[in-house]
Residue frames relative to the residue before (quaternion, step in Angstrom):
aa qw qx qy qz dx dy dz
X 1.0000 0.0000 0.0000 0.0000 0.00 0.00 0.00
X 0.6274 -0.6054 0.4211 0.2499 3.29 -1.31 0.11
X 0.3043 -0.8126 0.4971 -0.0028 3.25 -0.73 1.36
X 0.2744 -0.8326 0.4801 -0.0297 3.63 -0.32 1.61
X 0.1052 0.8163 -0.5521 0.1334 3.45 -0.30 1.28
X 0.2331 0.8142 -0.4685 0.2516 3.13 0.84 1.20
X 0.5538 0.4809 -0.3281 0.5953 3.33 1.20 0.10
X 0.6586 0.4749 -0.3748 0.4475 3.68 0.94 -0.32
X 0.6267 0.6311 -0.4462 0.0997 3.76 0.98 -0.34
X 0.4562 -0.5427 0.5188 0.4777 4.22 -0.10 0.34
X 0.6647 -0.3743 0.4615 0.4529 3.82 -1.44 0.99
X 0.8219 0.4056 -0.1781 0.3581 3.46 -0.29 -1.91
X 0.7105 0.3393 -0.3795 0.4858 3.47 0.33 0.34
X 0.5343 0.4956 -0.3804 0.5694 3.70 1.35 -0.26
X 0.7977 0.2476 -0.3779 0.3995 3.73 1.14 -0.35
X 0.3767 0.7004 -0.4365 0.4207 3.26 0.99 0.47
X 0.7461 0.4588 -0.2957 0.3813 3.12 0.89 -1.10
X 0.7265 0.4149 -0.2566 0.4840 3.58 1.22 -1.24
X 0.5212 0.4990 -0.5454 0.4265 3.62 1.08 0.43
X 0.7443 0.4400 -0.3051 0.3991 3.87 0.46 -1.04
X 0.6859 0.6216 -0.0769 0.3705 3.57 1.21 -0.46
X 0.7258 -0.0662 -0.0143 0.6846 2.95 1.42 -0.97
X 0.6579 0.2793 -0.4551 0.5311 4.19 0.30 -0.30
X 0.7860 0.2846 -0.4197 0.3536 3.72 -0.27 -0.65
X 0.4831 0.3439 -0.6187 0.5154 4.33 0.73 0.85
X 0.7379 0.3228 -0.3525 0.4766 3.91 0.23 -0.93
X 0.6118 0.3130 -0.6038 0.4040 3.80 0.08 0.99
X 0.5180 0.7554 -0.2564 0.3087 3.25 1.34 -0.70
X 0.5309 0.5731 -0.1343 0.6096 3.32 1.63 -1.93
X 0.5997 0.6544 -0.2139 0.4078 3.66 0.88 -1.15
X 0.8313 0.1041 0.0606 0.5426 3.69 0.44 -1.52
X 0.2789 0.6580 -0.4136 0.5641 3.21 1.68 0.96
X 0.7690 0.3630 -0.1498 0.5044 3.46 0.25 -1.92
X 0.6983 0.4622 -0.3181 0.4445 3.90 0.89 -0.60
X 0.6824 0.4241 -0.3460 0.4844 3.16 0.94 -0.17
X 0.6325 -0.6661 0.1486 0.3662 3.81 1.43 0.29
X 0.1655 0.6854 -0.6131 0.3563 3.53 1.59 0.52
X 0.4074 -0.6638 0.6272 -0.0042 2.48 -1.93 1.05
X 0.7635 0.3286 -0.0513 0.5536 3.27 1.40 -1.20
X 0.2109 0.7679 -0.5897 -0.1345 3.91 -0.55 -0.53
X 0.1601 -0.7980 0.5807 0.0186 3.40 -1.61 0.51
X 0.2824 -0.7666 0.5724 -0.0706 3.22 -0.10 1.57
X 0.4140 -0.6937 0.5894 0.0065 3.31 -1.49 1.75
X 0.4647 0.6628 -0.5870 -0.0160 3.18 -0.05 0.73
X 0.6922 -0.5853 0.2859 0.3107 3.65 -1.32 -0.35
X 0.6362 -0.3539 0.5413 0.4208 3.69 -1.09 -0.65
X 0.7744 0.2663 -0.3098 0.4831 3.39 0.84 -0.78
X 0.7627 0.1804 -0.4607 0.4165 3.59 0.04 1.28
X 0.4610 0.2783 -0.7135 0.4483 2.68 0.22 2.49
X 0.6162 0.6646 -0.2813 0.3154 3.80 0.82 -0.47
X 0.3356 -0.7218 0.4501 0.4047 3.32 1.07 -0.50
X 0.2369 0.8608 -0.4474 -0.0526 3.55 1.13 0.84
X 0.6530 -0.6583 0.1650 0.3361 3.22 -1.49 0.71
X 0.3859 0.5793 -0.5166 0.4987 3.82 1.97 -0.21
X 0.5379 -0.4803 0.6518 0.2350 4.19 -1.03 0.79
X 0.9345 0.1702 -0.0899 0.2995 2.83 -0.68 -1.64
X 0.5639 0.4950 -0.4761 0.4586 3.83 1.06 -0.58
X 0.6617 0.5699 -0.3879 0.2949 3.63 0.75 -1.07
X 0.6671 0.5668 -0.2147 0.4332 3.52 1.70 -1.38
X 0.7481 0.3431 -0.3005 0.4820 3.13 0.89 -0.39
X 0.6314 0.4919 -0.3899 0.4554 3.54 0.76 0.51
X 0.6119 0.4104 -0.3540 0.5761 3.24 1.22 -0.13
X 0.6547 0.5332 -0.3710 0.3867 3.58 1.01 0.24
X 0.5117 0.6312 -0.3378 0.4751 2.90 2.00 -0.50
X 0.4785 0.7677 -0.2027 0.3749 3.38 1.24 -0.75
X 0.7172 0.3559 0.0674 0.5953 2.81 0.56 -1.82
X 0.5777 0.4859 -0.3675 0.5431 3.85 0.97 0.09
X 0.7058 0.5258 -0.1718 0.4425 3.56 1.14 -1.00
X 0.6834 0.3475 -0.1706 0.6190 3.31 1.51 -0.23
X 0.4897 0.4579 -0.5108 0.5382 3.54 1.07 0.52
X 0.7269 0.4733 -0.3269 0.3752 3.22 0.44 -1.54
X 0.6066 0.5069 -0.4268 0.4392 4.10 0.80 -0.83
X 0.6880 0.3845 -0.3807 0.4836 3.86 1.02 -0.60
X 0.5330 0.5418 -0.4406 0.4778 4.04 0.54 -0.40
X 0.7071 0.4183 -0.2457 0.5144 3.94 0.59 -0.94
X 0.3363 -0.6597 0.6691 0.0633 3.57 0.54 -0.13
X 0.7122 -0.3142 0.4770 0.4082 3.84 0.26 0.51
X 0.5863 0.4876 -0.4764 0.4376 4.03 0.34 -0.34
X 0.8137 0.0844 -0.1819 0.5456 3.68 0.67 -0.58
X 0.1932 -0.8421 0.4276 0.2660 3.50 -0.76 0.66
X 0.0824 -0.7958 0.5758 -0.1684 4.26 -0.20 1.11
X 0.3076 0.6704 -0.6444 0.2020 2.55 -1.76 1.89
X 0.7652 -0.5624 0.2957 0.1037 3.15 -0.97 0.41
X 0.0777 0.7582 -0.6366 -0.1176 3.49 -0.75 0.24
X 0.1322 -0.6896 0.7111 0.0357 3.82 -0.71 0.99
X 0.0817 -0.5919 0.8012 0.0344 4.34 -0.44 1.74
X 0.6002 -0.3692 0.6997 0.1174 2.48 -2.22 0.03
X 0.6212 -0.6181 0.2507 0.4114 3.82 -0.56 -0.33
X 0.3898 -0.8441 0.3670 0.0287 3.16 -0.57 1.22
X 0.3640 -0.6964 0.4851 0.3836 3.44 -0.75 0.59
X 0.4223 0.6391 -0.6170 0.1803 3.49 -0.53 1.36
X 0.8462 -0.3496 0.0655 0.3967 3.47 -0.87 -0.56
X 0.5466 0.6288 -0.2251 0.5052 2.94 1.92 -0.70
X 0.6376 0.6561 -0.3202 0.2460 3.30 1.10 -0.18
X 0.2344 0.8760 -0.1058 0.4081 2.76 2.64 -0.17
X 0.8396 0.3716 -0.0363 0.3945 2.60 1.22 -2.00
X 0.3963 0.8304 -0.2264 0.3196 2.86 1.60 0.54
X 0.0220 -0.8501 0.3413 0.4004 3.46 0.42 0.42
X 0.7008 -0.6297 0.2103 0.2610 3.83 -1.00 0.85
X 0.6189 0.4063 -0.4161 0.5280 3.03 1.16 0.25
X 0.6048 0.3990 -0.5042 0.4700 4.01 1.14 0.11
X 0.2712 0.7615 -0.4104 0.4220 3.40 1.37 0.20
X 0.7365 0.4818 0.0041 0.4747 3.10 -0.25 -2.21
X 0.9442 0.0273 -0.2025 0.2583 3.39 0.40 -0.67
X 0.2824 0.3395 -0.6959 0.5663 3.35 1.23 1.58
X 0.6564 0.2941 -0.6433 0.2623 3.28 -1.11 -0.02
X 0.5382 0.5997 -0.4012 0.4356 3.30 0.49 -0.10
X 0.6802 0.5159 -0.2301 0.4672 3.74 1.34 -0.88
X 0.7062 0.4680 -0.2072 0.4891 3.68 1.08 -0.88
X 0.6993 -0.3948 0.4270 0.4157 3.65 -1.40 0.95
X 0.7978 0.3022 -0.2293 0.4686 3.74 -0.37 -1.26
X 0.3512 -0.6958 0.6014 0.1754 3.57 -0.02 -0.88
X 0.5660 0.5357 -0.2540 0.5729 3.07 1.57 0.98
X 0.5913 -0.5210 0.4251 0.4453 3.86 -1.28 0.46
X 0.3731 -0.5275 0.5755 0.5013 3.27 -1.28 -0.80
X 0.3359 -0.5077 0.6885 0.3942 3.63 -1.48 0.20
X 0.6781 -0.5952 0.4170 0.1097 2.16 -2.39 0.44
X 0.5263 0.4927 -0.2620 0.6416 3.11 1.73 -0.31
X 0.4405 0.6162 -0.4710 0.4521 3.70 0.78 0.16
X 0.7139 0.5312 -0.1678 0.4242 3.82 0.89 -1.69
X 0.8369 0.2903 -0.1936 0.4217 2.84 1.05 -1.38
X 0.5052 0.6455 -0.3858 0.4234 3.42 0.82 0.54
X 0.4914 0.6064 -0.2341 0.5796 3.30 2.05 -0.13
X 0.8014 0.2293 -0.1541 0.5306 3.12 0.86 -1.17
X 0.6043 0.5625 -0.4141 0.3832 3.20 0.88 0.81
X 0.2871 0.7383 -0.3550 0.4965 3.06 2.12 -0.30
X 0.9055 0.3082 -0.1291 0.2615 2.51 -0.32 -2.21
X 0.5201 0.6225 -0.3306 0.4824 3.93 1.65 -0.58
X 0.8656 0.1899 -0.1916 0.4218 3.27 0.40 -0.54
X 0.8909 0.2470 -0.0539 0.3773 3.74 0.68 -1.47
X 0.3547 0.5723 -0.5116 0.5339 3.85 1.72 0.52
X 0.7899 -0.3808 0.4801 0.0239 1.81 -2.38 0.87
X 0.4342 -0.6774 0.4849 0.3427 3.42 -0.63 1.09
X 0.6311 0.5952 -0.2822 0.4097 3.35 0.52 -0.96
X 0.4456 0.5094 -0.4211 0.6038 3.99 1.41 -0.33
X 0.4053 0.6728 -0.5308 0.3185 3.73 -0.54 0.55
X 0.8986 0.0526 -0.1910 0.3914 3.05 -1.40 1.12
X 0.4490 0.5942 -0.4121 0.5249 3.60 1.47 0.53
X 0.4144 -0.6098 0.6754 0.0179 3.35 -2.13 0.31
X 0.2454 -0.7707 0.5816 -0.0866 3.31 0.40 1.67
X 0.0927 -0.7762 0.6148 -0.1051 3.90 -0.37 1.22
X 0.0280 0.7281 -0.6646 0.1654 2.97 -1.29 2.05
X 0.2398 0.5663 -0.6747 0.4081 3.45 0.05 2.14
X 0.6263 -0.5710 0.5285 0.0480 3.42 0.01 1.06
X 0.6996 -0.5686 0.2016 0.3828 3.42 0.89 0.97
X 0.2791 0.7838 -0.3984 0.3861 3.33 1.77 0.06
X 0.7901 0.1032 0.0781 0.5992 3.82 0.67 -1.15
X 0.2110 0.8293 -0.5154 -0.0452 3.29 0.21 1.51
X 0.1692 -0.8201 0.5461 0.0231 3.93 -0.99 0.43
């Protein structure tokens, strides 16, 4: 089972996280739209709809979420913003995984495999350049049936 050490994180790494996660995309969204983007796409994850067991990575991704649907209502349609919420990916961070939460999503998803990275970003290139305006303020989920909804 999973092992919860959210009480064990040091301040400075709990702010580290909610700065890179959630204030430095929502200043980002910020001096994006002022600088005249029409479109933005916001990384977040699977863990912040899942209840995942990292606390804070999970909280701040489910704020990112919930940032991505404020901002589509504040724009009124003037900017279009959304989301991509992967599953785990084959990148470095996948490292940081420990192998037995590893082992047992793959075990959760159709293939039985990570996503690639060119998988995601072909999503969020979709959704940046050739979606529907009307796609907006949503969270476009790539976990391979892993998290269905």
């Amino acid at each position: 089972m999973y092992s919860l050490h959210y009480d064990a994180y040091p301040q400075e790494k709990v702010d580290s996280m909610l700065k890179l996660n959630l204030e430095a995309p929502i200043k980002l969204i910020e001096c994006c739209v002022k600088a005249g983007a029409t479109r933005v796409v916001n990384n977040a994850s699977i863990a912040g709809q899942i209840g995942h067991p990292d606390v804070w990575y999970g909280a701040t991704k489910a704020g990112l979420i919930n940032a991505t649907k404020s901002f589509a209502k504040i724009f009124e349609g003037s900017v279009v913003i959304n989301a991509v919420s992967a599953s785990p990916v084959e990148t470095d961070m996948l490292e940081t995984i420990p192998l037995a939460r590893r082992e047992a999503f793959l075990k959760t998803v159709v293939t039985g495999r990570f996503a690639k990275a060119n998988e995601v970003a072909k999503v969020m290139l979709w959704l940046a350049t050739e979606s529907p305006e009307y796609i907006n303020g949503t969270t476009i989920d790539v976990n391979n049936g892993s998290y269905m909804r």
